[in-house]
ChimeraX commands (.cxc) that place a marker at each C-alpha (Angstrom):
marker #1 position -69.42,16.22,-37.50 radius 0.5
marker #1 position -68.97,13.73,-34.93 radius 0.5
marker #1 position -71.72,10.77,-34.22 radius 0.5
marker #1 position -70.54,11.07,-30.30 radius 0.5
marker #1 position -72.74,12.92,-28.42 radius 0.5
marker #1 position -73.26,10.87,-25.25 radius 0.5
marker #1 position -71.69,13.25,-22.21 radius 0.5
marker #1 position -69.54,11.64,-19.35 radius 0.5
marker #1 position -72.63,13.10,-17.27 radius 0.5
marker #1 position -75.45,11.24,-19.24 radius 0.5
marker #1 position -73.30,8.25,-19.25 radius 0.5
marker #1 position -73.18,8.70,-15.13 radius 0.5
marker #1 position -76.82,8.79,-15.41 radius 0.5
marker #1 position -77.03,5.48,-17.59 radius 0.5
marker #1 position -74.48,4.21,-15.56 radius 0.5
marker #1 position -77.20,3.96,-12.16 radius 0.5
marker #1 position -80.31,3.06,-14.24 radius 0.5
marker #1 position -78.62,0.32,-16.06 radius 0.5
marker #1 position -76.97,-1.07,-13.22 radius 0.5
marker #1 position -80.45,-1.13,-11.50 radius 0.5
marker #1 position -81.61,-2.63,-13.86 radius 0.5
marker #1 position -79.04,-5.42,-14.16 radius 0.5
marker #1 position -79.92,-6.24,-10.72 radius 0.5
marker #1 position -83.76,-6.02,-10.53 radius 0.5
marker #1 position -84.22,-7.84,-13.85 radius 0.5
marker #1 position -83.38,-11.10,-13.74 radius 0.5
marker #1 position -86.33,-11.56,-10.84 radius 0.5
marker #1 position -88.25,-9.94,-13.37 radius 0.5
marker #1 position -88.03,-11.46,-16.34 radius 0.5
marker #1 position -87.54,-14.42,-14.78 radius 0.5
marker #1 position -83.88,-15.46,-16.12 radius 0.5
marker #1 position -82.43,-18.67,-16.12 radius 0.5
marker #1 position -84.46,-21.30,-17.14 radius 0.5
marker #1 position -81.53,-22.08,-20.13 radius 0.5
marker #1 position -79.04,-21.78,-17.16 radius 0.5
marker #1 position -78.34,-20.53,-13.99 radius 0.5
marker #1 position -75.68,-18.21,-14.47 radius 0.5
marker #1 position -78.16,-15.89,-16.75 radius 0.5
marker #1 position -79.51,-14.82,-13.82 radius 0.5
marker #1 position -76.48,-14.70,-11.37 radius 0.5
marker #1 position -74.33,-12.94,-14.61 radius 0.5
marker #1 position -76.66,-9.87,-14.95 radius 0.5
marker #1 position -76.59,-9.28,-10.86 radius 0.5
marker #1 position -72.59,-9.30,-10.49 radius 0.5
marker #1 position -72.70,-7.28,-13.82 radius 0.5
marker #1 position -74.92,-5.06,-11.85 radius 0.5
marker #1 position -73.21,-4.95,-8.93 radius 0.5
marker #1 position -70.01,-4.11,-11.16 radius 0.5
marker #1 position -71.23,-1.27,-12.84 radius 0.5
marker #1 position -72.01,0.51,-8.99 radius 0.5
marker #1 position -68.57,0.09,-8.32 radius 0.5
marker #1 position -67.01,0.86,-11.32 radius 0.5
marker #1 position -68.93,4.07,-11.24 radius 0.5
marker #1 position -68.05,4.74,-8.19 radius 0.5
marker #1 position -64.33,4.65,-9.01 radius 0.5
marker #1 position -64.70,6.79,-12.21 radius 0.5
marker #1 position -63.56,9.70,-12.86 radius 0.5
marker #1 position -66.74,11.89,-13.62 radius 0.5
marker #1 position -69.48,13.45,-11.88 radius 0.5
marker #1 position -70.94,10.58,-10.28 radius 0.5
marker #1 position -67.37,8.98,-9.18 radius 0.5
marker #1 position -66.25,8.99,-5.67 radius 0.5
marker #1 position -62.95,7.97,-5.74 radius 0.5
marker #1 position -62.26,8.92,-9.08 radius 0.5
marker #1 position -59.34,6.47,-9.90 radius 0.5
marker #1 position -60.09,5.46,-12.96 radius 0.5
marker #1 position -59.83,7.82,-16.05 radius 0.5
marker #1 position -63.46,8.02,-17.98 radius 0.5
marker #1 position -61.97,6.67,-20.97 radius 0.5
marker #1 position -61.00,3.41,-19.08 radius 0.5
marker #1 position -64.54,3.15,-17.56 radius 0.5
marker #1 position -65.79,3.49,-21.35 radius 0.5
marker #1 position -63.00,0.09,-22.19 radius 0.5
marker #1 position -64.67,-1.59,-19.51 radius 0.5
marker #1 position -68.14,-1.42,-20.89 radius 0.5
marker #1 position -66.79,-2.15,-24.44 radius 0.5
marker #1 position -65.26,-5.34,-23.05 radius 0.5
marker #1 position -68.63,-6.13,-21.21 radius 0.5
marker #1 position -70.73,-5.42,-24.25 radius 0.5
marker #1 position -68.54,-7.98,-26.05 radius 0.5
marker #1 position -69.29,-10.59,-23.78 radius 0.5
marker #1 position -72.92,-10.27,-23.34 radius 0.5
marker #1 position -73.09,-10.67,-26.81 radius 0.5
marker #1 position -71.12,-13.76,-27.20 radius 0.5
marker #1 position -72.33,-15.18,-24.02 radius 0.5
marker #1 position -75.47,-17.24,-25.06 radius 0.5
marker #1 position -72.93,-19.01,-27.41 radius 0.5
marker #1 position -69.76,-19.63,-24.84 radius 0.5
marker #1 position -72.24,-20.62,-21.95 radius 0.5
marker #1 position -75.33,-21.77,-23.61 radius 0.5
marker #1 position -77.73,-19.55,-23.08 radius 0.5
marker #1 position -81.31,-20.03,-24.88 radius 0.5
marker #1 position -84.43,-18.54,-25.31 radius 0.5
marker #1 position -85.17,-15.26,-23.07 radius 0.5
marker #1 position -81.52,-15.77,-21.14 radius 0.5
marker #1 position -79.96,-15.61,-24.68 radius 0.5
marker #1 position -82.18,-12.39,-25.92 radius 0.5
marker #1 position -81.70,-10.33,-22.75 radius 0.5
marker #1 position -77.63,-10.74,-23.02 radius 0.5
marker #1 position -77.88,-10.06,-26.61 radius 0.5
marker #1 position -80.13,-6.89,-26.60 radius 0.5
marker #1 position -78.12,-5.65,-23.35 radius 0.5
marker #1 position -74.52,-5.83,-25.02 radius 0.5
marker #1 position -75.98,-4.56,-28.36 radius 0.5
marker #1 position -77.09,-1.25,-26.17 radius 0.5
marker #1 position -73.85,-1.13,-24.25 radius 0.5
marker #1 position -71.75,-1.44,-27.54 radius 0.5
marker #1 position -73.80,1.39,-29.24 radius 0.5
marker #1 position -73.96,3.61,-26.14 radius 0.5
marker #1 position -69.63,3.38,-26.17 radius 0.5
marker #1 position -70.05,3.66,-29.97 radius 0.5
marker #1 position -71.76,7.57,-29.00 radius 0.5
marker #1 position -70.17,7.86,-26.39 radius 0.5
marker #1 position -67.61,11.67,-25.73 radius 0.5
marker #1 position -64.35,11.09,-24.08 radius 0.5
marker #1 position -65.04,14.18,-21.91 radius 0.5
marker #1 position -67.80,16.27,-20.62 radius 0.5
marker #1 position -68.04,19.35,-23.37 radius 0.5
marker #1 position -66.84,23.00,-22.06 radius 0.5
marker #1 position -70.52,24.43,-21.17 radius 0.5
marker #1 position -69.18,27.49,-21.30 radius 0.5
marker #1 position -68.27,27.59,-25.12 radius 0.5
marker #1 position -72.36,25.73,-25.85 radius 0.5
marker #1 position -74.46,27.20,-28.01 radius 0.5
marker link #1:1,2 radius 0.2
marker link #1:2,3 radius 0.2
marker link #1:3,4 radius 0.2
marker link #1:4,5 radius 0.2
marker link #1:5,6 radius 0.2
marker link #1:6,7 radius 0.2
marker link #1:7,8 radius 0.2
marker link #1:8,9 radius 0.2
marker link #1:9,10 radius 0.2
marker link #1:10,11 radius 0.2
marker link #1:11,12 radius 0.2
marker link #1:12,13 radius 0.2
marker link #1:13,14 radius 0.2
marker link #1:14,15 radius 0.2
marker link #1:15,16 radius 0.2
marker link #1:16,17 radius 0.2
marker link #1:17,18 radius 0.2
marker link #1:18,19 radius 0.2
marker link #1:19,20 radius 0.2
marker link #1:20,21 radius 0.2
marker link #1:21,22 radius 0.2
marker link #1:22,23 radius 0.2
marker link #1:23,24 radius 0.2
marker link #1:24,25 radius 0.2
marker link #1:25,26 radius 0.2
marker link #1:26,27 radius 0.2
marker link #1:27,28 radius 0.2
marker link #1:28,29 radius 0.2
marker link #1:29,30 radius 0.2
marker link #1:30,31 radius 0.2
marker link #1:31,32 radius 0.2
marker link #1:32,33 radius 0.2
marker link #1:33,34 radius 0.2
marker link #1:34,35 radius 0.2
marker link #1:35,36 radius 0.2
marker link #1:36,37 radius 0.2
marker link #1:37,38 radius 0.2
marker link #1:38,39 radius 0.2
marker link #1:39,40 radius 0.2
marker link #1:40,41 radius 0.2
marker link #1:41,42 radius 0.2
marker link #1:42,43 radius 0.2
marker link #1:43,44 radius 0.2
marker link #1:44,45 radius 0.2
marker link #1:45,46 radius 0.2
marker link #1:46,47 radius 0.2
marker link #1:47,48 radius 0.2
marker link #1:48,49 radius 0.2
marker link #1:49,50 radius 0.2
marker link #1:50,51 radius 0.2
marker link #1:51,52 radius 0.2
marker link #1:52,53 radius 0.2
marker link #1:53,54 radius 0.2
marker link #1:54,55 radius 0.2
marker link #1:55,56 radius 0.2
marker link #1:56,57 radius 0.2
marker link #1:57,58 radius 0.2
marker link #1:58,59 radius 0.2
marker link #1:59,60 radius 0.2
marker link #1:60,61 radius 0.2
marker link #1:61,62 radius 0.2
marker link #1:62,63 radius 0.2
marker link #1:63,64 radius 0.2
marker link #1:64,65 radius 0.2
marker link #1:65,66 radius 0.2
marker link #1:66,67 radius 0.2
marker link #1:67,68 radius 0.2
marker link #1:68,69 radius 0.2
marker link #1:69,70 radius 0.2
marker link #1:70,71 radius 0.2
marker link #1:71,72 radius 0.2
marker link #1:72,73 radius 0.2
marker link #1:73,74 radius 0.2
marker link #1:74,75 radius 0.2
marker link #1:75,76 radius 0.2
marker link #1:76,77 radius 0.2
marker link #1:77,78 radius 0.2
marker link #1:78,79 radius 0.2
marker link #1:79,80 radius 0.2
marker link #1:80,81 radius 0.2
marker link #1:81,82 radius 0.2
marker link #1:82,83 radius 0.2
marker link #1:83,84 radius 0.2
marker link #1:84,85 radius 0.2
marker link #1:85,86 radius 0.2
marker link #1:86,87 radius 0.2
marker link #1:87,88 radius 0.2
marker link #1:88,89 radius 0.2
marker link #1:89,90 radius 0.2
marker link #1:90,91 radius 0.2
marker link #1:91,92 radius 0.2
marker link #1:92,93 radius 0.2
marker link #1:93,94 radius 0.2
marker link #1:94,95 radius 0.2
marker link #1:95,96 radius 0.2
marker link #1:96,97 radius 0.2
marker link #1:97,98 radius 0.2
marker link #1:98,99 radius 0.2
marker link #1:99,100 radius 0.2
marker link #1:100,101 radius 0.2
marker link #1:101,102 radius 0.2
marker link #1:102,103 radius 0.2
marker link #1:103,104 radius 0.2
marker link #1:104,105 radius 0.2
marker link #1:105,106 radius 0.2
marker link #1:106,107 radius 0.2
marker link #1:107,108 radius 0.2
marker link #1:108,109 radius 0.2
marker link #1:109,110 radius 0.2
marker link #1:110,111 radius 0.2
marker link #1:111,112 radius 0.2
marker link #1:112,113 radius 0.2
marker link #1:113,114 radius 0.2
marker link #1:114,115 radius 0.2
marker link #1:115,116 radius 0.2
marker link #1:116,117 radius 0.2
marker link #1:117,118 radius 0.2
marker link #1:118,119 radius 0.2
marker link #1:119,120 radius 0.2
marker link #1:120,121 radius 0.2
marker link #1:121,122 radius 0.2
marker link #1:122,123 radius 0.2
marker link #1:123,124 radius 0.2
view
């Protein structure tokens, strides 16, 4: 039995709320008293995810140039470095937290993560 169970559809839907909330948090939370680039990091990051989404190849991508297991590489890589960001760039305090919660979720959403959308016609 596999521990994936996280659809290329859910992940879409992750995908949107997450990068939302990349953008909109930072004014929230009020990041980057430890350094300025805690709050600039999570916008771009934000930013990224809408494109990279957008350039998927799933539901929710326009273009569809990039194959979903790349898009799931990408996040890998960027779960990586929000975790070792407080330590490269000095983050502290809140700044450091948020990066290291954030990657942590990233990391274990790829972890569950399905390489493809299951056959709904074979379910149940």
């Amino acid at each position: 039995m596999s521990l994936r169970f996280i659809t290329p559809n859910q992940h879409g839907i992750l995908d949107f709320l997450v990068g939302t909330a990349l953008i909109v948090a930072p004014s929230v939370l009020g990041l980057g008293a430890s350094n300025p680039l805690a709050f600039w990091l999570s916008v771009v990051t934000g930013v990224a995810v809408f494109a990279l989404s957008l350039v998927t190849d799933y539901r929710f991508g326009l273009a569809r140039i990039i194959p979903f297991w790349g898009h799931l590489t990408v996040d890998g890589i960027v779960g990586a470095a929000f975790v070792v960001a407080p330590g490269v760039i000095g983050f502290t305090g809140l700044d450091a937290w948020y990066y290291w919660v954030n990657g942590l979720a990233v990391l274990i959403v790829v972890a569950l993560g399905l390489t493809q959308q299951p056959d709904e016609t074979q379910a149940g």
